[in-house]
SERO-4910 file (N, C-alpha, C, O; in steps of 0.05 Angstrom, whole numbers):
BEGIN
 pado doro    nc1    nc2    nc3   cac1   cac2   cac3    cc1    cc2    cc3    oc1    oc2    oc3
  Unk    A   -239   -396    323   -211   -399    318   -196   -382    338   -203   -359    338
  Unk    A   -178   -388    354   -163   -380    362   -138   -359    355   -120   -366    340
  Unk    A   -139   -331    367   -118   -314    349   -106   -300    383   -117   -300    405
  Unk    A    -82   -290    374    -66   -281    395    -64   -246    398    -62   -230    379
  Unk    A    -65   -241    423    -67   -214    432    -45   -203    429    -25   -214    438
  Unk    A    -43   -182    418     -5   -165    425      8   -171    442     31   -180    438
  Unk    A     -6   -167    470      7   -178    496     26   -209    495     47   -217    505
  Unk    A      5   -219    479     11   -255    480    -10   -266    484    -10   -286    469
  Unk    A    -33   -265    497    -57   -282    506    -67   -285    488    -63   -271    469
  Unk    A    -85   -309    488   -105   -321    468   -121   -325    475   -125   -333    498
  Unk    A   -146   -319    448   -173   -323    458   -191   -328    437   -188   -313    418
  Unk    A   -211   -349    434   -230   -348    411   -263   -340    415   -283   -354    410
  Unk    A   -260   -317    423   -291   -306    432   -289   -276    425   -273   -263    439
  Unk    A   -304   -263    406   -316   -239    388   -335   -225    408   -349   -237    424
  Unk    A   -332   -200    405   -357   -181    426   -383   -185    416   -403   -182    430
  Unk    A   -383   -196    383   -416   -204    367   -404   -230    357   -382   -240    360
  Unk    A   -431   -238    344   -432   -263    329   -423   -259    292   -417   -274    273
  Unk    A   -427   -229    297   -421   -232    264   -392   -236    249   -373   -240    264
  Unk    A   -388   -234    221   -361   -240    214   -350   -217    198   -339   -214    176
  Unk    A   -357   -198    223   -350   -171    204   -313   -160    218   -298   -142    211
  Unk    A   -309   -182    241   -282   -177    251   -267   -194    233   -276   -214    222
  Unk    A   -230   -181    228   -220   -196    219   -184   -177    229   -177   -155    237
  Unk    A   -172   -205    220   -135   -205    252   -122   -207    231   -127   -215    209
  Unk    A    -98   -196    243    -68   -197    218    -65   -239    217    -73   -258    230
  Unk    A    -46   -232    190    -36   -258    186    -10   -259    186      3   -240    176
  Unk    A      4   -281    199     27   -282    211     39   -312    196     39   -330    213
  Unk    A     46   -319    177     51   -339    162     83   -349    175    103   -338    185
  Unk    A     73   -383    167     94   -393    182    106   -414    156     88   -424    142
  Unk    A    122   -419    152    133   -434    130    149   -456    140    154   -464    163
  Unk    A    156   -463    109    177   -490    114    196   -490     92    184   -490     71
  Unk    A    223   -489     88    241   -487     81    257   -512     70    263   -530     86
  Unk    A    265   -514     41    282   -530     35    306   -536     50    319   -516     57
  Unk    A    313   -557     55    342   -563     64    375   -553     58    395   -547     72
  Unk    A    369   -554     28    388   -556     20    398   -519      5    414   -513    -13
  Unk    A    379   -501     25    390   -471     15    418   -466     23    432   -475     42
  Unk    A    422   -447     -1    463   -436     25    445   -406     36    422   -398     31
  Unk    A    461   -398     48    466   -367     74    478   -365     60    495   -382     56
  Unk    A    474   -337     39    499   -315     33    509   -303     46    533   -301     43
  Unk    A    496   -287     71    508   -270     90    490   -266    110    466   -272    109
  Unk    A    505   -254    131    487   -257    162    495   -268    180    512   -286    179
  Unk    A    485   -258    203    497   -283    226    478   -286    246    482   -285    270
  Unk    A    458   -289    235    430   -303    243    418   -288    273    402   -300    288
  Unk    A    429   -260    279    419   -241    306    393   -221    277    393   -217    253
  Unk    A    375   -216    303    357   -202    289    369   -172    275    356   -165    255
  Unk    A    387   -158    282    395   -140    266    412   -146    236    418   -130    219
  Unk    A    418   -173    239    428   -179    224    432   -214    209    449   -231    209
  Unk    A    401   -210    194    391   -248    191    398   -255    172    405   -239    154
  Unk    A    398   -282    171    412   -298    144    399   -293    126    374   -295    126
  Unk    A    418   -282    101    403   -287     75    404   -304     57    426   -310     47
  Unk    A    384   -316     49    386   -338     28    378   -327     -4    371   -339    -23
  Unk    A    382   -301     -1    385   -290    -35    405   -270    -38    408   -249    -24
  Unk    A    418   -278    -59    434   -261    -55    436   -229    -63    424   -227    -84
  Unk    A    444   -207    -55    440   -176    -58    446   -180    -86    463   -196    -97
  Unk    A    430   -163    -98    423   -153   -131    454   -147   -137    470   -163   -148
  Unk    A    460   -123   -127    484   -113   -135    514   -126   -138    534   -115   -147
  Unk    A    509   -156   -125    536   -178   -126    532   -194   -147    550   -208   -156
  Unk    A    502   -193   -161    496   -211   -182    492   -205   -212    478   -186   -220
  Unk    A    506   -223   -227    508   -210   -254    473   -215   -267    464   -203   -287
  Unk    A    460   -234   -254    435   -232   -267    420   -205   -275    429   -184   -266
  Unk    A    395   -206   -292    388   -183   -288    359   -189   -274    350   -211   -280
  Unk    A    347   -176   -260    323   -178   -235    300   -143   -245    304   -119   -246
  Unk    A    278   -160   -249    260   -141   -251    240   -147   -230    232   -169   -220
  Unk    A    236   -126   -226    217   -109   -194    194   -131   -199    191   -143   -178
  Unk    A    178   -140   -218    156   -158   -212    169   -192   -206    156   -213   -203
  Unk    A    193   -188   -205    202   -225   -193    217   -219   -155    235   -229   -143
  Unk    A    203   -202   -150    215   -199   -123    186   -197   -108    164   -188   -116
  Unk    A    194   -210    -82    157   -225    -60    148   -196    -60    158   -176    -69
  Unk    A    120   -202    -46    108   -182    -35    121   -177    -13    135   -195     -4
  Unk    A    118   -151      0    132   -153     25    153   -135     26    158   -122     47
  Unk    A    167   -132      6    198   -119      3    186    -89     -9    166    -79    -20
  Unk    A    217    -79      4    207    -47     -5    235    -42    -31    255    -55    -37
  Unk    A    223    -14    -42    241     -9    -69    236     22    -69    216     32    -58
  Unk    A    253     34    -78    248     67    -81    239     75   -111    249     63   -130
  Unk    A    216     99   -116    208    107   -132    210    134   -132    194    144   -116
  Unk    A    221    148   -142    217    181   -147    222    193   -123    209    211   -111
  Unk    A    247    179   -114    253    179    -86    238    177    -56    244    189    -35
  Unk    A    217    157    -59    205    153    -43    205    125    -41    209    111    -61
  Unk    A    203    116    -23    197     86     -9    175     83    -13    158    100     -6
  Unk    A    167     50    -31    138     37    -37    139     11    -30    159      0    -38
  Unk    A    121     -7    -15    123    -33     -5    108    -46    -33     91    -34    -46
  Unk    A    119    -74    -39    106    -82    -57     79    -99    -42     84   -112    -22
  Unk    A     50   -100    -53     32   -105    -45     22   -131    -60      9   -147    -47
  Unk    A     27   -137    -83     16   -138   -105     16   -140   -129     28   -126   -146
  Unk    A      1   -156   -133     11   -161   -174    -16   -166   -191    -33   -179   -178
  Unk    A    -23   -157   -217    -38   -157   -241    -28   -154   -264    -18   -134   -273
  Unk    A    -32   -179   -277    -15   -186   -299     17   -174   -299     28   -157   -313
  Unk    A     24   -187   -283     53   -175   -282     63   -155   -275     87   -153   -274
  Unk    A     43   -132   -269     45   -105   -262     45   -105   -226     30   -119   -213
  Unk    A     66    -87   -215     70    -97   -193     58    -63   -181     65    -42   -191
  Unk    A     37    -68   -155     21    -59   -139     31    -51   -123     35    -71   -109
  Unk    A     44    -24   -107     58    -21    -81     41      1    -70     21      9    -82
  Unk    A     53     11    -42     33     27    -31     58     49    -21     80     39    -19
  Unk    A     55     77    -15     81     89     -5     74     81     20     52     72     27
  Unk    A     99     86     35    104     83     58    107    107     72    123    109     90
  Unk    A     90    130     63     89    151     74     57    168     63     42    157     48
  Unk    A     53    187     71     43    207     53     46    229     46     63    242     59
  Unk    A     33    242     26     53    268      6     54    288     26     34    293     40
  Unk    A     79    302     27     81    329     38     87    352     13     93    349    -11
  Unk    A     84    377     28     88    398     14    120    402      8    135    385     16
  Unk    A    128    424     -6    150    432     -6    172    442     14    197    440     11
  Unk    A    159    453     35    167    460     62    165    438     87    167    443    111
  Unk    A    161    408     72    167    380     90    135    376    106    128    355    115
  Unk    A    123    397    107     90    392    122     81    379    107     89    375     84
  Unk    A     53    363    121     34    338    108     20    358     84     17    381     92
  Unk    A     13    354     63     -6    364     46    -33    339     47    -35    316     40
  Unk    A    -55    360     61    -78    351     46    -94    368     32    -89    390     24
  Unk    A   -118    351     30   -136    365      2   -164    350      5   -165    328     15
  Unk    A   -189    364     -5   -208    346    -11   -208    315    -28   -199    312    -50
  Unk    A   -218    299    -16   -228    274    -24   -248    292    -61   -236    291    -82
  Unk    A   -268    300    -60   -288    316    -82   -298    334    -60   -294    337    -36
  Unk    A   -312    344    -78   -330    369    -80   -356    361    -74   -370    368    -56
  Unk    A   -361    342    -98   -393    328    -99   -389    301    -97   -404    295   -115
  Unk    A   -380    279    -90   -380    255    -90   -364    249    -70   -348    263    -57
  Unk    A   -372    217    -68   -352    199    -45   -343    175    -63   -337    154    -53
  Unk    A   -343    179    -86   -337    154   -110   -304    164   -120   -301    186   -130
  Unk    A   -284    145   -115   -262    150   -121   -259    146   -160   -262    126   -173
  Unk    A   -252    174   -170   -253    177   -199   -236    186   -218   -220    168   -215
  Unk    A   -230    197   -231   -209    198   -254   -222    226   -263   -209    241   -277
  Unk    A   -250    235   -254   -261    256   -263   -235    292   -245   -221    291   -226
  Unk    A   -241    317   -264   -229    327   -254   -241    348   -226   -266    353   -227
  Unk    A   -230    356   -209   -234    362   -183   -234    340   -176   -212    337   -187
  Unk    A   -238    317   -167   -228    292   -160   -194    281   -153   -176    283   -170
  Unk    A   -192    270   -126   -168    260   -125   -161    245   -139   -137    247   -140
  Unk    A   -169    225   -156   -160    205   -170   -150    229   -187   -127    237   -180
  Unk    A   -160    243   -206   -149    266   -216   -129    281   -217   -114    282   -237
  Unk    A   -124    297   -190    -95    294   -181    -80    274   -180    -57    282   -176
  Unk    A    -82    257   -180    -62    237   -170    -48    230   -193    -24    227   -195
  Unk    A    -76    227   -219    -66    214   -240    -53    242   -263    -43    238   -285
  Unk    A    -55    264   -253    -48    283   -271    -26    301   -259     -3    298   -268
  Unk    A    -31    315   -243    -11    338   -223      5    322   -215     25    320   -229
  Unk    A      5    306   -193     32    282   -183     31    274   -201     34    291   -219
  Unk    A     27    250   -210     33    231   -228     63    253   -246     87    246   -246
  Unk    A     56    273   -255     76    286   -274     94    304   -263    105    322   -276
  Unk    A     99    300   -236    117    312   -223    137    294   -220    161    301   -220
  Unk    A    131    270   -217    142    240   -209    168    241   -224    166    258   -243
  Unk    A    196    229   -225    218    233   -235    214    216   -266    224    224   -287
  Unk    A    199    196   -264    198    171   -290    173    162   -283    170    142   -270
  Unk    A    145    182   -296    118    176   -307    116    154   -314    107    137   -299
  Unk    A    124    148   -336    128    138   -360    134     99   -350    134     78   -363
  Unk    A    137    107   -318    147     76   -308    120     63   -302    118     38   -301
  Unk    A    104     75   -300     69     72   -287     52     68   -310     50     78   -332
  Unk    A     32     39   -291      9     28   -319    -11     30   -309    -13     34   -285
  Unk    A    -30     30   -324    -58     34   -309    -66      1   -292    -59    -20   -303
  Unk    A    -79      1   -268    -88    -25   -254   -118    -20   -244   -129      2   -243
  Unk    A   -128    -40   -237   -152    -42   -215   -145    -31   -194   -124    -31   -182
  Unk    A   -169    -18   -188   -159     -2   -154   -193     -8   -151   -210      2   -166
  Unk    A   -199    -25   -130   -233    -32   -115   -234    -12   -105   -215     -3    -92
  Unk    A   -264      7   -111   -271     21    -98   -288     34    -82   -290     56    -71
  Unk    A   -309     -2    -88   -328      8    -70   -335      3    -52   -318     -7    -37
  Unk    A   -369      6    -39   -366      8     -9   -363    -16     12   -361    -40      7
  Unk    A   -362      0     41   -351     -9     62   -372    -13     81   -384      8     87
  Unk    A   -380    -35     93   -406    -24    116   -393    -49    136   -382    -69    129
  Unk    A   -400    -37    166   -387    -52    185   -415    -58    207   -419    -54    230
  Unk    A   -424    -66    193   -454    -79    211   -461    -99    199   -483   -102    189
  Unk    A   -437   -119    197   -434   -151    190   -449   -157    170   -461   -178    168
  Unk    A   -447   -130    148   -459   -145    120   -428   -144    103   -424   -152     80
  Unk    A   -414   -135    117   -388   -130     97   -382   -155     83   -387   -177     92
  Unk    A   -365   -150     51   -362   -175     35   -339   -168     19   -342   -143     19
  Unk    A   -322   -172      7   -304   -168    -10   -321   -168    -30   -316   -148    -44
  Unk    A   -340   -181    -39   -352   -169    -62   -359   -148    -63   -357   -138    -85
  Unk    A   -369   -134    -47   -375   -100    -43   -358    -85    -54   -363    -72    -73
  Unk    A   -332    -86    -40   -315    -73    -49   -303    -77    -67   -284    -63    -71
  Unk    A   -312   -100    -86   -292   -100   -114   -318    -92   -136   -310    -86   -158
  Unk    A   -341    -92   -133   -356    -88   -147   -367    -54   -163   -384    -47   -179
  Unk    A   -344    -40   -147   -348    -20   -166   -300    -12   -172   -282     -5   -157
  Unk    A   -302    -16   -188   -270     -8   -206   -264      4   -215   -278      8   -235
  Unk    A   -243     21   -213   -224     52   -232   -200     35   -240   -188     16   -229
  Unk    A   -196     45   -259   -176     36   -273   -158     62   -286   -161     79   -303
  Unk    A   -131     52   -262   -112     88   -263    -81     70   -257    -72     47   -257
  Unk    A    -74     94   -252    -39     85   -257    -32     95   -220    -17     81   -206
  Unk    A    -44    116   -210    -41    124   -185    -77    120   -171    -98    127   -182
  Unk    A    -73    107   -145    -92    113   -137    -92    119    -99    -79    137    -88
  Unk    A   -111     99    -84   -106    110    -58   -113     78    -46   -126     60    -58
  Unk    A   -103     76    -23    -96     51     -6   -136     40     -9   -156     55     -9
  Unk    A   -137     13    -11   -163      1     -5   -161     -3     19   -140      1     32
  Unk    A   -187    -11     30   -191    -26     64   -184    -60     55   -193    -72     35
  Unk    A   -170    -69     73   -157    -83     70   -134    -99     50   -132   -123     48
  Unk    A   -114    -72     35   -102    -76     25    -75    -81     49    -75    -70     70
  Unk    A    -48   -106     38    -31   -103     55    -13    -80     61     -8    -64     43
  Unk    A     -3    -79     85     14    -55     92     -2    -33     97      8    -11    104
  Unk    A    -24    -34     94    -41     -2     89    -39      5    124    -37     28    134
  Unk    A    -41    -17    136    -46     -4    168    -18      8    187     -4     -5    203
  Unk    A    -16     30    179      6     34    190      5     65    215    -14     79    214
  Unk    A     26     70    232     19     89    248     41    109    239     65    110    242
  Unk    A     23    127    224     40    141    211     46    178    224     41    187    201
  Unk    A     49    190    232     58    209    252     69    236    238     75    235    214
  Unk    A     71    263    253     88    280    239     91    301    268     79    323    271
  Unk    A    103    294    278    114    300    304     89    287    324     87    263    322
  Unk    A     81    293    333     65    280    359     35    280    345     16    268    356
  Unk    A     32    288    329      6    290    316     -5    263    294      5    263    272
  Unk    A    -22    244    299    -22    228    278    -39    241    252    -57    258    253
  Unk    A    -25    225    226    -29    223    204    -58    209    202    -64    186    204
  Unk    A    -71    231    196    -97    217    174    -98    212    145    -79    223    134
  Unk    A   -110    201    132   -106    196     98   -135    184     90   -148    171    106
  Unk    A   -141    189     71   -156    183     52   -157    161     40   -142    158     20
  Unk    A   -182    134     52   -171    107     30   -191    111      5   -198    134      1
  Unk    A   -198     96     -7   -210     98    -41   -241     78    -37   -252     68    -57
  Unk    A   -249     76    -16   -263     62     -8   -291     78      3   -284     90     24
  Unk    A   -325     84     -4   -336    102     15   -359     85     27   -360     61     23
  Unk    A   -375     97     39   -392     82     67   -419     88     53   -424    111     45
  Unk    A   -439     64     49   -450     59     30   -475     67     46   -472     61     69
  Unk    A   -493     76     44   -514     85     48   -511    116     50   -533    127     51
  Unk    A   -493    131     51   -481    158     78   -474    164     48   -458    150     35
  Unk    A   -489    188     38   -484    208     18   -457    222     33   -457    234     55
  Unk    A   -433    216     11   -413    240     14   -396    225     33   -372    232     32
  Unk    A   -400    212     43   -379    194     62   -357    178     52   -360    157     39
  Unk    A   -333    188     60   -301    168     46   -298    157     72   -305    170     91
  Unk    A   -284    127     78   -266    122     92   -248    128     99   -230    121     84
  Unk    A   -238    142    123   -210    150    129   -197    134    137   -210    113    138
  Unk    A   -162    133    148   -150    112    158   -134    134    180   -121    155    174
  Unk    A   -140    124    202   -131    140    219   -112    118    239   -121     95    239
  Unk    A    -90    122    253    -70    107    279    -68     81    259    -67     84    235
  Unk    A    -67     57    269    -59     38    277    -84     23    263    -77      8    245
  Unk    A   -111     24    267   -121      7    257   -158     31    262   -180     21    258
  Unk    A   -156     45    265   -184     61    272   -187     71    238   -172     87    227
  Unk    A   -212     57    226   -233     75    198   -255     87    222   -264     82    244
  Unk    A   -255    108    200   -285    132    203   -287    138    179   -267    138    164
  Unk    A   -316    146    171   -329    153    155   -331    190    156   -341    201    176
  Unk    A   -320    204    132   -319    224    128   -334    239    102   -343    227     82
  Unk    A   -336    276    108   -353    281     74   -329    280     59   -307    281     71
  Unk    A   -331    277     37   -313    279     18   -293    314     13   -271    322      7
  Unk    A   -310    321     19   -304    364     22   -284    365     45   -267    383     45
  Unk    A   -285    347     64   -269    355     87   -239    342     75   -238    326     57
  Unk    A   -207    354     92   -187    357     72   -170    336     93   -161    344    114
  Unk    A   -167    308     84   -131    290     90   -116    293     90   -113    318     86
  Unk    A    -92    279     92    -74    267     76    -76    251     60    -95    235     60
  Unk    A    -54    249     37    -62    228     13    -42    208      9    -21    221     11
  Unk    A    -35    178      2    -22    169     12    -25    149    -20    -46    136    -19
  Unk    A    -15    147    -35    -13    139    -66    -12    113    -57     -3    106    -35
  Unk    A    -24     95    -81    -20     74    -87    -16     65   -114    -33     69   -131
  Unk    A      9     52   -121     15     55   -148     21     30   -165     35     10   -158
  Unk    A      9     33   -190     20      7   -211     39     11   -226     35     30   -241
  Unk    A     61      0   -227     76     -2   -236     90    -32   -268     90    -56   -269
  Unk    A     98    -13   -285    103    -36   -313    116    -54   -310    135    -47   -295
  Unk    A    118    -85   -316    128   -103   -311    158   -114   -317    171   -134   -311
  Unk    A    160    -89   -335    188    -99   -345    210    -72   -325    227    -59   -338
  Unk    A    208    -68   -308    223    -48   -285    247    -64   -279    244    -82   -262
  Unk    A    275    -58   -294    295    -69   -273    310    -63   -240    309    -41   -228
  Unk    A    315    -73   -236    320    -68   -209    363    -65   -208    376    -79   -223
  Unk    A    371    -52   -195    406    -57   -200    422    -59   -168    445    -69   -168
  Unk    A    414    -51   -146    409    -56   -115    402    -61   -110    383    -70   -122
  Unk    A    404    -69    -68    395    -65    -54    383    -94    -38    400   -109    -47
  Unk    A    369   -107    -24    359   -134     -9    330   -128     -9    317   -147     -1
  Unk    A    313   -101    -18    291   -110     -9    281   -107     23    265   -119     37
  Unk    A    296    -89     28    290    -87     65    292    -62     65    308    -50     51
  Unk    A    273    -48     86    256    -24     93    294     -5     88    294     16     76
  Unk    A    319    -16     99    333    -11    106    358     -5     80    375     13     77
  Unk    A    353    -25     65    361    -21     25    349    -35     16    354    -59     13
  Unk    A    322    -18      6    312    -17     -9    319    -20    -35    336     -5    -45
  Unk    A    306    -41    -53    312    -40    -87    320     -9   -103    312     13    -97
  Unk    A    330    -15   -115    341     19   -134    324     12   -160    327    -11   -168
  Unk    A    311     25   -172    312     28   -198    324     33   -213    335     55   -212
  Unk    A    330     18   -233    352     24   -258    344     56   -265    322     65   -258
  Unk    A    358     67   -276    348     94   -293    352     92   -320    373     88   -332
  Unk    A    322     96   -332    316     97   -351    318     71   -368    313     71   -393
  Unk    A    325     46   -353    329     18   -365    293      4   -366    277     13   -349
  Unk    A    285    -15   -383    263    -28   -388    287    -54   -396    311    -57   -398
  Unk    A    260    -71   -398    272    -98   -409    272   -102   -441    282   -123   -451
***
């Protein structure tokens, strides 16, 4: 199959035979005729919308009837939505946690393991206990599936691998190949490493890291990231702003459910 280079060029020939490579998806649609443009004037800073902004509309709009794709703020942070299970909507931040003084905070993956867990000394642990209850509205978060097992890149890789071992938490950490997860994330000239929830299956003690743009390595679990939440959220979350763009972002109602 044919896929296109950043540059522009195309080509359908792999450095191996196996099917352990895999390319972004770039979806192309088709559109009813008969939509209206609420607003816009169709330049890329500024494109037509065919829905209209929350805040002009008397309907009421909860966070699981809005695409994947769109961003919304949580506990004052920006989360892209990824995702849905049973109605519970799946986002990823669009950053990772810093300290109090604006620096990256990391921390051990474990102590003794490369199995992402709910046990304590464990990040899932933190995530789901210390953050989780710092967060402005806990209480908004459900427990979901988070895949977490292993990863191997010597063309035996399978999505069944990685869904065949499951935690079931309210916070967790980005999968390998979850959307949005690949991002180049920075803190002055230095890139951001992070911790995904995913480890390297044969290799006692080994987590997946996510490092630039698109580079995994295999790490011990003892050595210290960044951490970069992935979160489930309850289905009945109203929304009262915003378009859904990196730029206004959805608002959460405060303290409203359905």
């Amino acid at each position: 199959v044919y896929y296109v280079f950043p540059e522009g060029g195309i080509g359908n020939t792999s450095e191996s035979t196996t099917d352990k490579y895999s390319y972004g998806v770039r979806p192309v649609i088709t559109l009813k005729a008969n939509l209206d443009i609420v607003s816009g004037n169709g330049l890329v800073d500024n494109p037509y919308r065919i829905v209209d902004d929350i805040k002009d509309n008397e309907k009421t709009y909860y966070l699981n009837e809005m695409p994947v794709g769109t961003y919304f703020l949580y506990s004052e942070d920006v989360y892209r939505v990824i995702g849905q299970e049973d109605g519970k909507v799946k986002a990823i931040m669009m950053d990772v946690l810093h300290k109090d003084d604006g620096s990256v905070y990391t921390r051990k993956f474990s102590s003794d393991t490369c199995k992402f867990t709910l046990d304590e000394g464990n990040i899932g642990y933190y995530l789901n206990n210390t953050w989780l209850n710092k967060q402005d509205h806990p209480e908004y978060l459900a427990k979901g599936t988070f895949c977490t097992g292993p990863y191997t890149y010597n063309g035996k890789y399978t999505q069944a691998k990685l869904n065949s071992v499951t935690v079931k938490a309210k916070v967790g950490l980005p999968q390998i190949g979850d959307l949005f997860n690949v991002n180049n994330l920075t803190e002055g000239e230095e890139e951001i490493v992070y911790w995904t929830c995913n480890y390297k299956k044969n290799a006692e003690q080994l987590v997946w890291v996510s490092r630039d743009k698109d580079w995994l390595f295999g790490d011990f679990s003892y050595n210290k990231y960044a951490v970069r939440p992935v979160i489930y959220l309850k289905s009945n979350i109203i929304i009262t702003t915003g378009d859904g763009t990196a730029d206004f972002p959805y608002q959460i109602a405060e303290g409203e459910t359905k």
